[in-house]
KELUM-208964 format. One record per residue (C-alpha): residue in one letter; x, y, z. Coordinates in steps of 0.5 Angstrom, whole numbers, plus 500, padded with zeros to 3 digits. Example, Ala and Ser with C-alpha at 12.3 -4.5 7.8 and 13.67 -1.06 7.14 Angstrom:
! KELUM-208964
A525491516;S527498514;
END
This chain:
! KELUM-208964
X508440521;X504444516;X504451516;X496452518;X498447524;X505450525;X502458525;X497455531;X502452535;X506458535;X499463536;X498458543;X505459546;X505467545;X499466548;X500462554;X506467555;X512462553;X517466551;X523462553;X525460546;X526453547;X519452548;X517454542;X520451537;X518445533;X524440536;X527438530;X532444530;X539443528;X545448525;X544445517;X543451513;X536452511;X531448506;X525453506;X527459501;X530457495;X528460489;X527454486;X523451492;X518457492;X517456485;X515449485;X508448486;X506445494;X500444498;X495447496;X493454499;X487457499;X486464501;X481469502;X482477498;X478482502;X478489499;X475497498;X471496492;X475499486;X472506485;X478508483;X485507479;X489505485;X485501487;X482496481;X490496480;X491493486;X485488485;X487486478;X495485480;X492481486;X488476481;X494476476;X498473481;X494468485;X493465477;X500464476;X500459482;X496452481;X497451488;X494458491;X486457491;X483464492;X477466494;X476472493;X470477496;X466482493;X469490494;X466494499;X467501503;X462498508;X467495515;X462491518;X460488511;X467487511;X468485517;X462479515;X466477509;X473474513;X467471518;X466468513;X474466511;X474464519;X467459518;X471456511;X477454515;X481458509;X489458510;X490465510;X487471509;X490477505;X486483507;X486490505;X481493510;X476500509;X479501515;X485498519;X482500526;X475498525;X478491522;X483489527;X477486532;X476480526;X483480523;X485478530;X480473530;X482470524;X489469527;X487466534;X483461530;X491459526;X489463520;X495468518;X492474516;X497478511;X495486512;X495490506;X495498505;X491500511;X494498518;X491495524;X491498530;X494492534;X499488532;X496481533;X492482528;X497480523;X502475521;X505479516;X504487514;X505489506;X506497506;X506503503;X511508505;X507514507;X512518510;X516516506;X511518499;X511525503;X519525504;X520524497;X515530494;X518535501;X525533498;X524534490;X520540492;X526543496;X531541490;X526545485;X525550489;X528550496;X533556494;X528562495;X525563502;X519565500;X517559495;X509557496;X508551497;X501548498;X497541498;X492536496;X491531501;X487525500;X482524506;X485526512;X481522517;X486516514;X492515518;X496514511;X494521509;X496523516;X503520516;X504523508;X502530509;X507529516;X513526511;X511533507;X512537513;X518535515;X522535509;X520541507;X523544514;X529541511;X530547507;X526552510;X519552507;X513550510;X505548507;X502555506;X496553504;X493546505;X486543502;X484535503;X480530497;X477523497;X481521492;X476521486;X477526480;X471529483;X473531489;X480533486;X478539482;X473541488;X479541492;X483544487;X480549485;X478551492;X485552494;X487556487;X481562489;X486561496;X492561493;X494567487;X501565486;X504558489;X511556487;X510547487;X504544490;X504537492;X498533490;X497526494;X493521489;X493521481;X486518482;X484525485;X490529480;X485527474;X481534477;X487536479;X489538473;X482540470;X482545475;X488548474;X487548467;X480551467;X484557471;X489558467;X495557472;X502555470;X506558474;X507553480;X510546479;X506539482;X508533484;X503527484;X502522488;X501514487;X504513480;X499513475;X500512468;X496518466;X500521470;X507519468;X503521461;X503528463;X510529466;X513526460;X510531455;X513537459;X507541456;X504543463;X506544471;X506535472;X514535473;X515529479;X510523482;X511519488;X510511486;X505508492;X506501489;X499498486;X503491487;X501491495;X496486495;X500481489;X505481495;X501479500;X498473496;X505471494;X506471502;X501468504;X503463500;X508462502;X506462509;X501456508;X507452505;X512453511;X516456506;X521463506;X523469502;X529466497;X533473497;X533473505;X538468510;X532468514;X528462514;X521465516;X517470512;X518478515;X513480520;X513487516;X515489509;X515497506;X515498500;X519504496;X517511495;X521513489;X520519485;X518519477;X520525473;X521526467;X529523467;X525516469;X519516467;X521511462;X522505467;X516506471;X511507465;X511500463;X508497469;X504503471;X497503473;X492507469;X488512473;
END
């Protein structure tokens, strides 16, 4: 059974409410061990797989980084046939673009919406029609919209900036602690700045002063040097984004601040620059993995190809991957610099 014609069965039992398991497998079932996830199985070329892309344009770093690293995958495949649509910030030009997947009877869809919840009513067409769409970065508000969902670790960038902070500067009580968001109506930004919050509970401190970016490096040094003519003194501040964090830092500089220290937000190159120089208030940034669409082709792939993931025993695709939210400082700055992305 194919892996197109496999996934809509499967889709059609959920639906018709068939949960009992033995009526919804393909029959065959016996206790050898699996033959669909060896490493050298995924490796060799298959079926061919066509794949519509879907993302924001790249106006900025993070982004274009995500888009090339989803292009540079699919080409290591001779099997995967990519379509890629054109970037936009406009949902519903978006939302017309997997329409367009869905007429095209593509084989999967890896889509990394403007807008999870804006996305979820085609993203969940998509599926009914047996296509599996793969959820990249920004969610959907159901889970029926996707086969599988590759994230970012939110909370977990705004654990390991709290926790960092903390360790640096945890034993004074009184510390300042302030932040740069990105754009708070987004929930990723949401769960990033309740991450922060909570691990800074941990050892008594708490945000003192709190402004939200875009993203870019214009609003972060509008943003920046709004919250530094708030803040007279701050002991560490916790920007989200490295894009925004160019302005940031140009904020900072022009006000002749060095008396905190800051943590960044994404892992960008420029910023790993910064932090190995040890010349300015740059001491620590939390990765946010630019691999996130290159995992969902890679997926996807092997989704079509009733295919698994080698390293694991079971034998489908995971329906939800978190990726880690390390933190970079100077002590290892060295192996995450090579494969950073430039802001």
């Amino acid at each position: 059974m194919t892996g197109r014609r496999q996934f809509a069965a499967t889709a059609a039992c959920i639906a018709a409410g068939a949960l009992v398991l033995t009526g919804c497998t393909s029959g065959d079932e016996s206790n050898s061990e699996p033959t669909n996830n060896s490493a050298e199985g995924n490796q060799a070329e298959g079926e061919t797989a066509v794949i519509g892309f879907s993302g924001p344009a790249a106006d900025h770093g993070w982004l274009g980084a995500i888009n090339s690293a989803a292009l540079a995958e699919a080409e290591k495949y001779p099997d995967i046939d990519l379509r890629v649509a054109e970037g936009t910030n406009d949902a519903n030009l978006q939302i017309s673009q997997v329409e367009q997947f869905i007429n095209d009877q593509v084989d999967a869809i890896v889509l990394l919406p403007t807008d999870g919840a804006a996305l979820t009513d085609v993203a969940t067409r998509a599926m009914e029609a047996g296509i599996p769409v793969i959820n990249v970065d920004r969610e959907f508000s159901s889970p029926f919209a996707a086969r599988a969902t590759v994230l970012g670790d939110n909370y977990g960038m705004g654990v390991s900036a709290g926790t960092y902070i903390c360790e640096q500067v945890g034993d004074n009580p009184d510390a300042v602690v302030a932040e740069i968001a990105g754009i708070d109506s987004l929930p990723l930004t949401q769960d990033r700045s309740q991450g922060f919050e909570d691990a800074l509970a941990g050892c008594g401190l708490e945000v003192s002063n709190r402004v939200a970016a875009d993203f870019t490096v214009q609003g972060g040094e509008a943003a920046a040097s709004q919250l530094l003519s708030a803040a007279p003194e701050i002991d560490a501040l916790w920007n989200h984004d490295d894009d925004q964090g160019i302005g940031v830092l140009a904020a900072i500089d022009a006000a002749g601040r060095d008396e905190f220290i800051m943590v960044g937000g994404a892992g960008s190159a420029n910023a790993m620059r910064e932090i190995q120089s040890g010349d300015g208030v740059m001491q620590a940034t939390i990765i946010y993995p630019h691999t996130q669409a290159a995992d969902g082709i890679r997926l996807a792939r092997l989704l079509v190809q009733d295919k698994a993931m080698s390293d694991l025993v079971e034998i489908e695709v995971p329906n939800r991957v978190v990726l880690n939210a390390p933190v970079v400082t100077s002590e290892n700055v060295e192996q995450y610099l090579p494969t950073a992305f430039e802001s």
